[in-house]
ZAMARGU-4260 file (C-alpha; in steps of 0.2 Angstrom, whole numbers, plus 5000, padded with zeros to 4 digits):
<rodrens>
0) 4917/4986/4897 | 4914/4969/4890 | 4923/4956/4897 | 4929/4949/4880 | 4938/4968/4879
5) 4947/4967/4895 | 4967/4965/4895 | 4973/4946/4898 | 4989/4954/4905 | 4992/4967/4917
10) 5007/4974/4928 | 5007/4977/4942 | 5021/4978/4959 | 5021/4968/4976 | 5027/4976/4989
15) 5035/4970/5003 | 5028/4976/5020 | 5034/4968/5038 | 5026/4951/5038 | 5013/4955/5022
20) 5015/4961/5004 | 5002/4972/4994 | 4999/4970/4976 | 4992/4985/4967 | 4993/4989/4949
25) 5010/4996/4941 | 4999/5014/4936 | 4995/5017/4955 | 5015/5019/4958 | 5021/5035/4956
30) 5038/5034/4961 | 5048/5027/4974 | 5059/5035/4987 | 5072/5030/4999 | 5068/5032/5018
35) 5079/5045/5018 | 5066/5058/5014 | 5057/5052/5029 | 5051/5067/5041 | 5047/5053/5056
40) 5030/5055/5067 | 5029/5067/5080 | 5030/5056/5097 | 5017/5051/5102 | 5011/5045/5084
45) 5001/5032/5081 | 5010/5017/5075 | 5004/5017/5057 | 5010/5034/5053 | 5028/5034/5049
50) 5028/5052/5047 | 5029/5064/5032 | 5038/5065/5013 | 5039/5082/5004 | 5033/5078/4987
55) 5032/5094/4974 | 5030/5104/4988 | 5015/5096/4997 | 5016/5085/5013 | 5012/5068/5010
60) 5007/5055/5024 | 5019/5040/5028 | 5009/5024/5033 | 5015/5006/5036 | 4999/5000/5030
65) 4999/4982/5042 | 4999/4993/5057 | 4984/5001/5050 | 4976/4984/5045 | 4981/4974/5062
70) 4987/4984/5074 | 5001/4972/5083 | 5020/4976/5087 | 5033/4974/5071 | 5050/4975/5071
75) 5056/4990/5058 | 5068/4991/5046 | 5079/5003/5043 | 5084/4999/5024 | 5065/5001/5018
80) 5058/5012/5004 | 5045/5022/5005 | 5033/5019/4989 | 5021/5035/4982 | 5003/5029/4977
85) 4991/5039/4967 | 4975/5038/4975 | 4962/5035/4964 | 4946/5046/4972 | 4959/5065/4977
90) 4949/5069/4993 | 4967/5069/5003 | 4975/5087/5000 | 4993/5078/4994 | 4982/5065/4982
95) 4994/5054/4988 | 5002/5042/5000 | 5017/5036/5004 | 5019/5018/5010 | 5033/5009/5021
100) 5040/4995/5011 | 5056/4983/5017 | 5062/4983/4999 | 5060/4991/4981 | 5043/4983/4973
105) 5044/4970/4962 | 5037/4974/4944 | 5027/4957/4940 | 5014/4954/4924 | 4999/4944/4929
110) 4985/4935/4921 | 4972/4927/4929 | 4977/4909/4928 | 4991/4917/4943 | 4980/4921/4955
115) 4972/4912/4967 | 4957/4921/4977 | 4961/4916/5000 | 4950/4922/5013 | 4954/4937/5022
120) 4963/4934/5038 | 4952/4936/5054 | 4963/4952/5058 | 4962/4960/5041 | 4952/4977/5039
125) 4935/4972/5028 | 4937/4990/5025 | 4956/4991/5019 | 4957/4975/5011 | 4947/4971/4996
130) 4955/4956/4995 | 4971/4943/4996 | 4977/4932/4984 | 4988/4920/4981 | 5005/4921/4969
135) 5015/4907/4968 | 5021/4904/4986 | 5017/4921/4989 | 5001/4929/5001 | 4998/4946/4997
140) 4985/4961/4999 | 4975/4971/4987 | 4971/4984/4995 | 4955/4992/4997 | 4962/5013/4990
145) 4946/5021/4992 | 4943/5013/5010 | 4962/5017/5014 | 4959/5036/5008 | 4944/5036/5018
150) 4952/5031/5033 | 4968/5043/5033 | 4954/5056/5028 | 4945/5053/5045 | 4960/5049/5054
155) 4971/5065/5047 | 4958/5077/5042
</rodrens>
């Protein structure tokens, strides 16, 4: 595509994670669900797997992507949402995750003149993280989909 082709604009939602936001675009969100439909990890889990949503009859893995990034203890609330993303490459069965959130994502239209490339934190995945940015005040993640399928792919089988 040539540059001079590509959108100024584009929308996309920051979601609100324990102590970290991601920012992905709008067309990766399929839906969002309340925490309800949670079917919690088995004891014994590991802390980034929140458990299980039954989505049009498949099983679909629950993360809280900052456990996954930097594993460290977080407090967990129990007003959250649990937000569906399309992954982009399919090679999960469900072709989907679901993700831990505090709060409903916030719809937001970006340009480039409001973001702000930062460094990745020392404790931030290379492989989960393709980078963080600056909005406003506000420090949040994109993340890295492919690596994240990869991983839960290896991790889940």
């Amino acid at each position: 595509m040539n540059p001079a082709d590509a959108p100024s604009e584009l929308y996309a939602v920051l979601i609100t994670l324990d102590g970290d936001h991601l920012l992905l675009p709008n067309a990766a969100v399929a839906e969002v669900l309340g925490q309800e439909q949670l079917d919690p990890a088995a004891e014994g889990a590991p802390a980034w797997l929140a458990g299980h949503v039954m989505v049009g009859g498949r099983r679909v893995p629950a993360i809280r992507f900052e456990a996954l990034n930097h594993p460290a203890p977080r407090s967990s609330s129990g007003r959250g949402r649990l937000i569906l993303v399309n992954l982009i490459e399919g090679r999960l069965a469900s072709s989907q995750l679901a993700l831990l959130a505090q709060s409903y994502p916030q719809l937001l239209q970006l340009n480039p003149a409001a973001l702000t490339d930062l460094p990745l934190r020392a404790e931030d995945r290379s492989d989960l993280v393709a980078a963080r940015v600056r909005l406003a005040s506000t420090e949040a993640i994109i993340p890295d989909l492919p690596g994240l399928e990869g991983e839960l792919l290896l991790r889940l089988g």
